[in-house]
ROVEXPA-177968 format. One record per residue: x negated, y, z negated of N, C-alpha, C in turn; residue number from 0. Coordinates in nm, 3 decimals. Layout:
<nodes>
((X,Y,Z),(X,Y,Z),(X,Y,Z),NUM)
...
</nodes>
This chain:
<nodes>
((-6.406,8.828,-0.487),(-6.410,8.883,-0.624),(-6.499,9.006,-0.626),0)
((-6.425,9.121,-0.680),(-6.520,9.258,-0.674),(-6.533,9.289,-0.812),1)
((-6.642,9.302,-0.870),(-6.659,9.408,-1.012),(-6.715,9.520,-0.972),2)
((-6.637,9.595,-1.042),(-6.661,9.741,-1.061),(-6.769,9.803,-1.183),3)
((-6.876,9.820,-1.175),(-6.996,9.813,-1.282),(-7.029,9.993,-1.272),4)
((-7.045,10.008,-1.400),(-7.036,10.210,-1.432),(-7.200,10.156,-1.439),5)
((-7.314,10.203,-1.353),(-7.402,10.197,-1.414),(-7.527,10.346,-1.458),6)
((-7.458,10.452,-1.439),(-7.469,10.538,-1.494),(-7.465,10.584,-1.593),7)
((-7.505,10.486,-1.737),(-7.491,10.501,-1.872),(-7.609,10.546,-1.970),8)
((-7.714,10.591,-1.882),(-7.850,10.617,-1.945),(-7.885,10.766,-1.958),9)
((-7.945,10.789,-2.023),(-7.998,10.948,-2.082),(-8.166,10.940,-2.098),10)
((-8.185,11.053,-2.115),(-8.284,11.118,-2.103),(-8.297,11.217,-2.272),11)
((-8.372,11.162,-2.375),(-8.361,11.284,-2.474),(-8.476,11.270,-2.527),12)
((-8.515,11.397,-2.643),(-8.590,11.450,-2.692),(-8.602,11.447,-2.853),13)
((-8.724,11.399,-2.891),(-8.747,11.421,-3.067),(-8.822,11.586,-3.058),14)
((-8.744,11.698,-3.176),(-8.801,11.746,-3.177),(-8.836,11.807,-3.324),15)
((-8.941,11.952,-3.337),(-9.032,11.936,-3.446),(-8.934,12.048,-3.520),16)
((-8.966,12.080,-3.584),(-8.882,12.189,-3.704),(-8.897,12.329,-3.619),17)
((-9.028,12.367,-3.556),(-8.998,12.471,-3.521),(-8.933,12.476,-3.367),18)
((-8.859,12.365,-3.305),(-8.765,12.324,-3.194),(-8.873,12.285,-3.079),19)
((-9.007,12.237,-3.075),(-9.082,12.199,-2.982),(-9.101,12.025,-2.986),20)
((-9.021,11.987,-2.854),(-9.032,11.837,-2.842),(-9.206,11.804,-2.893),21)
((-9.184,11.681,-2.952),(-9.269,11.570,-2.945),(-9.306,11.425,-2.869),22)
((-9.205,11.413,-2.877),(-9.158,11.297,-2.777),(-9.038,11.296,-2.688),23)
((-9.036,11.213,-2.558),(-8.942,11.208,-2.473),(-8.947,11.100,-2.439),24)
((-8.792,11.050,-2.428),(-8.777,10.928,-2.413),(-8.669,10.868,-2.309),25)
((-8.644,10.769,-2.230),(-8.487,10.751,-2.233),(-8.443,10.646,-2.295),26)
((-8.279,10.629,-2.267),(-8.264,10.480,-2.335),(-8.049,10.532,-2.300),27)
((-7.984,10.423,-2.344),(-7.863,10.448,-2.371),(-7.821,10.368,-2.464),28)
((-7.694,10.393,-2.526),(-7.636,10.337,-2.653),(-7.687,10.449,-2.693),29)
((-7.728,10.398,-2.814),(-7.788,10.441,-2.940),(-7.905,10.426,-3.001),30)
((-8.019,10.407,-2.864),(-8.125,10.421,-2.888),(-8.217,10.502,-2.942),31)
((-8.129,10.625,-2.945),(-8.231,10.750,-2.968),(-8.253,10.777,-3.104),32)
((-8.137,10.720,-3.196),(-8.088,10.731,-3.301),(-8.140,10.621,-3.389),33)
((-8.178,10.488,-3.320),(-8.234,10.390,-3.404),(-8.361,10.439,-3.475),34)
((-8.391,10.352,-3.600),(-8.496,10.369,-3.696),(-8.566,10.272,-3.662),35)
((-8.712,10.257,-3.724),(-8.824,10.210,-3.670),(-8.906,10.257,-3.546),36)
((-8.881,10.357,-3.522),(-8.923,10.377,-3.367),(-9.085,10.426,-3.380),37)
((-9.182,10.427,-3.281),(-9.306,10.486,-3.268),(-9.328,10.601,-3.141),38)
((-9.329,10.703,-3.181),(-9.269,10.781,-3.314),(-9.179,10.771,-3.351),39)
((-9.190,10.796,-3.508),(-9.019,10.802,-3.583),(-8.944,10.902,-3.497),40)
((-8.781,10.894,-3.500),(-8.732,10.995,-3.474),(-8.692,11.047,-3.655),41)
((-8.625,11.195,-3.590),(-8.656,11.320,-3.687),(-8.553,11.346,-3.784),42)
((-8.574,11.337,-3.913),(-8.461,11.302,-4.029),(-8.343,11.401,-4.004),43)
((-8.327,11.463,-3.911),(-8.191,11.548,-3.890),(-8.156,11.519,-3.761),44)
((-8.020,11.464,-3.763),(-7.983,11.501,-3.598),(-7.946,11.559,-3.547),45)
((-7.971,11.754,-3.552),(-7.990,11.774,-3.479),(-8.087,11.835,-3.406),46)
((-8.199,11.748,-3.487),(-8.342,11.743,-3.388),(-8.373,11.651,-3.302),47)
((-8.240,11.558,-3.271),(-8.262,11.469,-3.123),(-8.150,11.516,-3.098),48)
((-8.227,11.543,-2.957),(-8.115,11.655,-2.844),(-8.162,11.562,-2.712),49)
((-8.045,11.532,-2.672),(-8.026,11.474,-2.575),(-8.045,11.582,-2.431),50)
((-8.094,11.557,-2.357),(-8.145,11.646,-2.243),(-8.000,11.622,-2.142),51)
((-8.044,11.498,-2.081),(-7.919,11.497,-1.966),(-7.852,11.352,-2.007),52)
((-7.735,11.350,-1.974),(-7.664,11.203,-1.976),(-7.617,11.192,-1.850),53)
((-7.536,11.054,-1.869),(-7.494,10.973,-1.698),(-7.556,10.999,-1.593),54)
((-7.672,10.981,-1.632),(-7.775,10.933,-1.538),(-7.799,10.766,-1.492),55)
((-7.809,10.729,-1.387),(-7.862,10.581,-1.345),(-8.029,10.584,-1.405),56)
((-7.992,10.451,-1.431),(-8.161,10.410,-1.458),(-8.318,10.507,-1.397),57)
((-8.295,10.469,-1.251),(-8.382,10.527,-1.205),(-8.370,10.686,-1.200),58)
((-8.291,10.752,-1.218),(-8.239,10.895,-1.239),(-8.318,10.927,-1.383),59)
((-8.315,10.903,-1.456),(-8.373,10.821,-1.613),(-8.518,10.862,-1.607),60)
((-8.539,10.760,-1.556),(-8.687,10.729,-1.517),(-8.774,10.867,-1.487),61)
((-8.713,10.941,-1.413),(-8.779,11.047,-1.319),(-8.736,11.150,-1.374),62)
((-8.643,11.172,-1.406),(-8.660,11.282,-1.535),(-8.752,11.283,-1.698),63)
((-8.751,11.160,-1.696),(-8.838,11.116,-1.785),(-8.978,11.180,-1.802),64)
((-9.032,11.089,-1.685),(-9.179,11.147,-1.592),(-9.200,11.300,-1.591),65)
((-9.087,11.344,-1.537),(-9.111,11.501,-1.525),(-9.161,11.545,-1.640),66)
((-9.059,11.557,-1.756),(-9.084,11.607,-1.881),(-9.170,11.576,-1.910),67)
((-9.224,11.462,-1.930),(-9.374,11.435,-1.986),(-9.458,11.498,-1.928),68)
((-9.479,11.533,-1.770),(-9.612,11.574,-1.765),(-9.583,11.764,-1.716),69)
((-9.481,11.781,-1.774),(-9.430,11.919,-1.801),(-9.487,11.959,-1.941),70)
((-9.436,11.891,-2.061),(-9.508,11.937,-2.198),(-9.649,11.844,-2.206),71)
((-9.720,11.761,-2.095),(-9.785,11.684,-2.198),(-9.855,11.606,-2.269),72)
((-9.942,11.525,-2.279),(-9.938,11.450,-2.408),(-10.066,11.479,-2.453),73)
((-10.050,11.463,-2.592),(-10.141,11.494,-2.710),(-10.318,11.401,-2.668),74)
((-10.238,11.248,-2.620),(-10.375,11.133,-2.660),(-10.481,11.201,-2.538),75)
((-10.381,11.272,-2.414),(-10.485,11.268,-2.330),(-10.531,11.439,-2.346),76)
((-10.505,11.498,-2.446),(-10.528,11.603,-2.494),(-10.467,11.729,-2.336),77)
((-10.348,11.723,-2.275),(-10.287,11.775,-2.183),(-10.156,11.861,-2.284),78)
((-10.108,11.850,-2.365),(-10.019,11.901,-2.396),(-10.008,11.826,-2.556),79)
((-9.826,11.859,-2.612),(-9.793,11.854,-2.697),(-9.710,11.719,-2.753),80)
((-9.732,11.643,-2.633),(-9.635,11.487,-2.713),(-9.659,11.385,-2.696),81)
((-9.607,11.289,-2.834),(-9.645,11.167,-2.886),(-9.656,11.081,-2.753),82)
((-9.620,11.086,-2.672),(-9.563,10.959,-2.597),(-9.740,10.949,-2.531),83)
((-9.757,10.765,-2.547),(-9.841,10.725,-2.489),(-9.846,10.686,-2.388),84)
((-9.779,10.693,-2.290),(-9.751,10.660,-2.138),(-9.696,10.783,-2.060),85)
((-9.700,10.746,-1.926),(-9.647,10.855,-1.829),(-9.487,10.879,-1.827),86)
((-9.450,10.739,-1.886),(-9.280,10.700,-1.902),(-9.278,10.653,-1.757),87)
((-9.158,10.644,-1.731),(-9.096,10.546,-1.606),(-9.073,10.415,-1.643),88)
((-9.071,10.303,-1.529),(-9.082,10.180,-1.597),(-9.220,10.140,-1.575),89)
((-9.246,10.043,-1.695),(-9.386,9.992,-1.714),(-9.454,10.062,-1.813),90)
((-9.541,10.066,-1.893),(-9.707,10.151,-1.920),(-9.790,10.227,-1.868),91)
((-9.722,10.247,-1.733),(-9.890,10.329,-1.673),(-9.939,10.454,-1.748),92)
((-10.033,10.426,-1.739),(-10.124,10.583,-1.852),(-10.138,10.511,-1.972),93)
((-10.052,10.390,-2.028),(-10.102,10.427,-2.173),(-10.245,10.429,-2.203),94)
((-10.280,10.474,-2.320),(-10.412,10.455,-2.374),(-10.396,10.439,-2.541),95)
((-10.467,10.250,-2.549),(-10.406,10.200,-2.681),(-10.557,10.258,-2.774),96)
((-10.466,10.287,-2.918),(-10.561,10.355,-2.996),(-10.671,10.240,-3.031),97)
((-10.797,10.273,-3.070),(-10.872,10.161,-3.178),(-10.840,10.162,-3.271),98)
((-10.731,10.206,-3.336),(-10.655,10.099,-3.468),(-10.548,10.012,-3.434),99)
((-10.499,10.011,-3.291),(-10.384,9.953,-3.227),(-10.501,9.785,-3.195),100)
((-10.560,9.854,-3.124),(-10.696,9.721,-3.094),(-10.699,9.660,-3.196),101)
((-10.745,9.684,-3.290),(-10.811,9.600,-3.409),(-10.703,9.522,-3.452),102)
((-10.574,9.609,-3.463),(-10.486,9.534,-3.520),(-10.435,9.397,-3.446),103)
((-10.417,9.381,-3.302),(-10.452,9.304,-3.232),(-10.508,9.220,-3.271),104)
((-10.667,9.274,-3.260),(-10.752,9.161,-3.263),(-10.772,9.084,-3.417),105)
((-10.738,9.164,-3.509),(-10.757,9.099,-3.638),(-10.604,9.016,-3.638),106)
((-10.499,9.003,-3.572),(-10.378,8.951,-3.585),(-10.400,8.786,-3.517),107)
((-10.487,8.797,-3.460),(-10.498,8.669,-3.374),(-10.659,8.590,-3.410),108)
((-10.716,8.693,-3.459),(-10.825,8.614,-3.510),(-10.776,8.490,-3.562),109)
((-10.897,8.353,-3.552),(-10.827,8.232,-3.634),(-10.744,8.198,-3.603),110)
((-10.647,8.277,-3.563),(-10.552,8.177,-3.522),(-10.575,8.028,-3.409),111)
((-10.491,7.924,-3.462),(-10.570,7.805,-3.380),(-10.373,7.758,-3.307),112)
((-10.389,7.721,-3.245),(-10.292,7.705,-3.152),(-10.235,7.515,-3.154),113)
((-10.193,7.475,-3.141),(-10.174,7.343,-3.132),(-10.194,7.314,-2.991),114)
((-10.201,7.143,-2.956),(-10.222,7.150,-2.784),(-10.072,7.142,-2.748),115)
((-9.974,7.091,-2.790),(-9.829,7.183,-2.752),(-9.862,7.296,-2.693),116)
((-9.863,7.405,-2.745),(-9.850,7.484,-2.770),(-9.966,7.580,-2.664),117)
((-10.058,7.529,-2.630),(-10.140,7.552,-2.529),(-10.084,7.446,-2.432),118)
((-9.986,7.387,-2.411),(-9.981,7.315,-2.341),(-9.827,7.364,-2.248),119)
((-9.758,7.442,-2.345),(-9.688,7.470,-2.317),(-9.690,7.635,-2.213),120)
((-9.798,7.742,-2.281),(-9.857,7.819,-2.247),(-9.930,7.799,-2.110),121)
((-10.010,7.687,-2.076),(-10.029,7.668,-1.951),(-9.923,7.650,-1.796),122)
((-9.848,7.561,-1.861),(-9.759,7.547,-1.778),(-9.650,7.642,-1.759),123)
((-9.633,7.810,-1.844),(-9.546,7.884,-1.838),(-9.650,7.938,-1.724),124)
((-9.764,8.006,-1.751),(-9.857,8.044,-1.616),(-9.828,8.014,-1.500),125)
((-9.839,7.871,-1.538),(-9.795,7.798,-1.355),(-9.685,7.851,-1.253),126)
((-9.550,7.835,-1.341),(-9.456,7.846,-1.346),(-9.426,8.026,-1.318),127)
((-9.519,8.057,-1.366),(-9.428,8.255,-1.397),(-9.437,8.329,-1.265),128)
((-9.392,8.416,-1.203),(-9.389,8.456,-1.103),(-9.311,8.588,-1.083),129)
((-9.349,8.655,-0.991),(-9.312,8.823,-1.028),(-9.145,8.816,-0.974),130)
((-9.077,8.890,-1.062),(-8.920,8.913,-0.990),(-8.961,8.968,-0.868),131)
((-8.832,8.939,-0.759),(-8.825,9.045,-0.654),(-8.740,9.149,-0.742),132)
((-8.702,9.266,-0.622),(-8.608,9.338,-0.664),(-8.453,9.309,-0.669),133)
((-8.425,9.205,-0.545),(-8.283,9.160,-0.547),(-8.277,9.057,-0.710),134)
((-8.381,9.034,-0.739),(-8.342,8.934,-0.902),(-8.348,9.044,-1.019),135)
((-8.446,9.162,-0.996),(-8.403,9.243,-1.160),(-8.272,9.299,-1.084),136)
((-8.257,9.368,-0.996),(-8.115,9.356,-0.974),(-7.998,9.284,-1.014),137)
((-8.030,9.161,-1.010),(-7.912,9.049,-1.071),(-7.910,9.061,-1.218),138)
((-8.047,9.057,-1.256),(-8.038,9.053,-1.412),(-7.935,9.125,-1.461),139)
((-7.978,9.287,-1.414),(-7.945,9.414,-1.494),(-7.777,9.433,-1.445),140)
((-7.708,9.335,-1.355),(-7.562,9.358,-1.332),(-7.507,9.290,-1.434),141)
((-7.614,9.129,-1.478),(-7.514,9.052,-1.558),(-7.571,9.063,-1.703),142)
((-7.618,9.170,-1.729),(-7.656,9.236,-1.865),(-7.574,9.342,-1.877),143)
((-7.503,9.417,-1.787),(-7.421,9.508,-1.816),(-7.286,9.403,-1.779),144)
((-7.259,9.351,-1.746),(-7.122,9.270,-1.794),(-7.109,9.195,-1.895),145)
((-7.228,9.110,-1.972),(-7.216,9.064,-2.072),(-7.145,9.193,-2.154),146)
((-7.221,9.309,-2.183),(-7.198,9.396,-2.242),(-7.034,9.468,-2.265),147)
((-7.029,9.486,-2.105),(-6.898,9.535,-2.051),(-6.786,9.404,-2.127),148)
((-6.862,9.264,-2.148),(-6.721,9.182,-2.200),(-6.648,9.101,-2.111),149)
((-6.755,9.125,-1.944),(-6.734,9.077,-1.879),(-6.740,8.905,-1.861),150)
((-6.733,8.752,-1.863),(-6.737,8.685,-1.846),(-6.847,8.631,-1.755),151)
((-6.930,8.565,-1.766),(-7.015,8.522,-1.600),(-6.991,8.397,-1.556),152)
((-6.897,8.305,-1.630),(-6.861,8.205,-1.526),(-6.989,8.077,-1.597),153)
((-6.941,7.936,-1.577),(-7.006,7.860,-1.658),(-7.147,7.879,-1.527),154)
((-7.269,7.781,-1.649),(-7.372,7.782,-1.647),(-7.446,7.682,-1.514),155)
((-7.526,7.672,-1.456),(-7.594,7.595,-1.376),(-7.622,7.476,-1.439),156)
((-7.594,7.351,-1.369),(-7.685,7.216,-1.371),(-7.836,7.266,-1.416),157)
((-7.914,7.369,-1.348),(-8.054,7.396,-1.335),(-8.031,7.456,-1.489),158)
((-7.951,7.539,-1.524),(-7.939,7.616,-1.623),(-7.981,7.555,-1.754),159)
((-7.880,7.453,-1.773),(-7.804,7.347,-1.845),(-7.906,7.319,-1.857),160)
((-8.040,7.224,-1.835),(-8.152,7.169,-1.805),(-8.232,7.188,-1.929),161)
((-8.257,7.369,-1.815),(-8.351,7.429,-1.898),(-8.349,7.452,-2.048),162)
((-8.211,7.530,-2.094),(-8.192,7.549,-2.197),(-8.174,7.424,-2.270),163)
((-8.182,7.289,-2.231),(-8.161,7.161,-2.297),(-8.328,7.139,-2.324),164)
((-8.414,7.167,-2.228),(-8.538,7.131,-2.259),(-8.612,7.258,-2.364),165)
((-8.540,7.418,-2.374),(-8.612,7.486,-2.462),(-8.536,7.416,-2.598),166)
((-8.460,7.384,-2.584),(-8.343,7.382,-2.719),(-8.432,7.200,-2.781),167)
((-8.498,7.161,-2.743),(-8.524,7.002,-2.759),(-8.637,7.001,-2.879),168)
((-8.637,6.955,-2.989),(-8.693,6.942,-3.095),(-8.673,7.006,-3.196),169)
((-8.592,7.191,-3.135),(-8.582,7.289,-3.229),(-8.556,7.248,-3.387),170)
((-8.492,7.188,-3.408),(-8.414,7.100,-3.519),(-8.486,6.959,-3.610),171)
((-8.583,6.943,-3.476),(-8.641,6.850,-3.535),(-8.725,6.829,-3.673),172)
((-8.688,6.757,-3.700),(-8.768,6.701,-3.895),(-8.718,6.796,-3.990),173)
((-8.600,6.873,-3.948),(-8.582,6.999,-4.079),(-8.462,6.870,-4.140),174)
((-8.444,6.865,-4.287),(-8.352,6.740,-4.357),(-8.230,6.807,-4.340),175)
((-8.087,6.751,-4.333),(-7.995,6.850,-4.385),(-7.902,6.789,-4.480),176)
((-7.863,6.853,-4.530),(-7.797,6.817,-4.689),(-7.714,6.752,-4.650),177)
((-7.678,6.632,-4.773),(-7.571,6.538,-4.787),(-7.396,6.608,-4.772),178)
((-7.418,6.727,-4.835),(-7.289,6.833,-4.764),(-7.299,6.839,-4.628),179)
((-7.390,6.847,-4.572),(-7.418,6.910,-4.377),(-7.294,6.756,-4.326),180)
((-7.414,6.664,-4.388),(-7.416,6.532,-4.295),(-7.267,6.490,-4.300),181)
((-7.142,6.502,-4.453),(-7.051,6.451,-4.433),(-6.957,6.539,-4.320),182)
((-6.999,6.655,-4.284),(-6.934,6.752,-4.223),(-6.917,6.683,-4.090),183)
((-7.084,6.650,-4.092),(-7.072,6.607,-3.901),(-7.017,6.501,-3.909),184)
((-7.009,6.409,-3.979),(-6.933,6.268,-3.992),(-6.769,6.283,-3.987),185)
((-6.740,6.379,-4.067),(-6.606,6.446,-4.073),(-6.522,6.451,-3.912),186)
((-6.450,6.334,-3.899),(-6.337,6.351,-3.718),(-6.269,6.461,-3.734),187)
((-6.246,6.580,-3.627),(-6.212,6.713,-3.640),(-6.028,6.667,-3.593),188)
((-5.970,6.731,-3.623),(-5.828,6.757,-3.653),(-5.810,6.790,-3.501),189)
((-5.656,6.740,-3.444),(-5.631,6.803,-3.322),(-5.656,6.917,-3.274),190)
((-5.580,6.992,-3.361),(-5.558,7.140,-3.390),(-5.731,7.236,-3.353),191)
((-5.852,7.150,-3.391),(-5.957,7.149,-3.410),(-6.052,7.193,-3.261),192)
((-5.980,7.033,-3.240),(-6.012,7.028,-3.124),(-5.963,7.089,-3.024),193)
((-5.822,7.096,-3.007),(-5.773,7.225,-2.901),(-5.819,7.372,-2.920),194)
((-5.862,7.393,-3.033),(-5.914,7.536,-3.021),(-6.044,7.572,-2.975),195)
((-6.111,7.478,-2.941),(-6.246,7.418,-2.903),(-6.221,7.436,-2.756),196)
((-6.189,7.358,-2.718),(-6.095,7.369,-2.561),(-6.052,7.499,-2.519),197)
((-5.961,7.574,-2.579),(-5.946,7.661,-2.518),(-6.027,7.739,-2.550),198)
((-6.105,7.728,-2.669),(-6.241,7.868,-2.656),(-6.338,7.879,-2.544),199)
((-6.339,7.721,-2.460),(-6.432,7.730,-2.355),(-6.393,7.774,-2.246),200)
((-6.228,7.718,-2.267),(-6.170,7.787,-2.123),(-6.198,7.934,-2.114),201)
((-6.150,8.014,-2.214),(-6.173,8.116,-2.196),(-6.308,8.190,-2.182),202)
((-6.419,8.153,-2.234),(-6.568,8.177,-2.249),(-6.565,8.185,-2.107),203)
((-6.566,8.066,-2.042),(-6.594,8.038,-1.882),(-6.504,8.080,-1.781),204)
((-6.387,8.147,-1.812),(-6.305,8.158,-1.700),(-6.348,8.297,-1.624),205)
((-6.332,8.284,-1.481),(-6.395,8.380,-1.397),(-6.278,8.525,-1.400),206)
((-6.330,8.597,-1.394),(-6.214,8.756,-1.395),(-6.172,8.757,-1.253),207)
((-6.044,8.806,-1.251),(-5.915,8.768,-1.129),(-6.029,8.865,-1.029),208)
((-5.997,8.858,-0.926),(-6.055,8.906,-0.799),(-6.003,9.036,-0.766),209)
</nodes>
C-alpha cells in the first residue's frame, strides 16, 4: 500500500504596518494567517498580509522563517522592527516572556488547589512522558495530513482502544440525564438503524486500495 502525501503545503507570510513595513512574521498553512485572535493581531485589511513564499515543506518554512526574523529584527530584544517573540523555527528559542505575561501566569494559578486525582494523575503523566524520536513526529505529521487529506487510517489498536477507554472513563460520570435522554437509550433502534451503523464503520475503517 503506497500513499502519495503533498507535503509541501506551508508558507511563510507577513503582517504588515500602513506604511508597508512588516511587523510580524510568521508561518503556518490553511488559513492561518488570516485567523482572528492572533498575538499580534493580524491587520484589518488584507492586503496587509502578504504572503512571502508558498509550497514550501515544513522545514523549508521554518528557515525562511528564521531568516526574516533576524533580517528585520525584533522589537523585545530591541534588534529591529517586529512583534515576534521568538527566533521562529520550531519550538521558542529566544522567547522573552513579558512581566505582565508572568503575572498573569502567576496570578492564574495562584490558589488554585488541585484534587489528589488530579495530582495523581499529573504524576503519573511525568512518569510516563517521554521525548518523540524523529521517526514518531514523523508518523504523527503523515497521519495528520491524511486525516485532513480524507484519508482513512484503518481501525484503532487494542493499546489504542485501552487508552482512550481509560481517558474516556468517568467523563460522564454523575452528570443526570433527562427522562427524554433515558427513553432514547431505552428506545431498540430499527434495522434500517442499525445497518447504517454498520456500514458507517465499514467505511470509517476501511483501508484505501493499494
Amino acid at each position: 500500500m503506497s500513499i502519495n502525501i503533498i507535503m509541501n503545503n506551508f508558507y511563510v507570510y507577513t503582517y504588515l504596518r500602513e506604511d508597508g513595513t512588516p511587523y510580524y512574521v510568521g508561518k503556518g498553512k490553511g488559513r492561518r494567517a488570516y485567523l482572528n485572535g492572533r498575538i499580534p493581531p493580524k491587520p484589518p485589511q488584507l492586503e496587509r498580509i502578504q504572503i512571502v513564499k508558498d509550497n514550501l515543506t515544513e522545514d523549508e518554512a521554518f528557515i525562511l522563517e528564521c531568516k526574516l526574523i533576524a533580517e528585520y529584527g525584533r522589537k523585545d530584544l530591541g534588534t529591529g522592527i517586529l512583534q515576534n517573540r521568538t527566533d521562529g523555527g520550531e519550538g521558542v528559542s529566544g522567547r522573552i516572556a513579558t512581566p505582565e505575561a508572568i503575572q498573569k501566569r502567576v496570578s492564574k494559578n495562584t490558589g488554585k488547589k488541585r484534587t489528589a486525582e488530579q495530582k495523581e494523575r499529573m504524576r503519573l503523566a511525568q512518569l510516563t512522558r517521554k521525548e518523540k524520536t524523529l521517526e514518531e513526529k514523523k508518523l504523527i505529521a503523515i497521519k495528520i495530513s491524511q486525516k485532513k487529506l480524507g484519508v482513512p487510517l484503518g481501525p484503532k489498536s487494542k493499546a489504542h482502544k485501552e487508552k482512550l477507554a481509560r481517558s474516556l472513563n468517568g467523563r460522564n460520570k454523575g452528570i443526570p440525564k433527562s427522562e427524554e435522554t433515558k427513553q432514547k437509550m431505552r428506545k431498540p433502534k430499527s434495522e434500517a438503524h442499525r445497518k447504517a451503523i454498520s456500514e458507517g464503520r465499514k467505511a470509517k475503517y476501511a483501508l484505501p486500495e493499494s
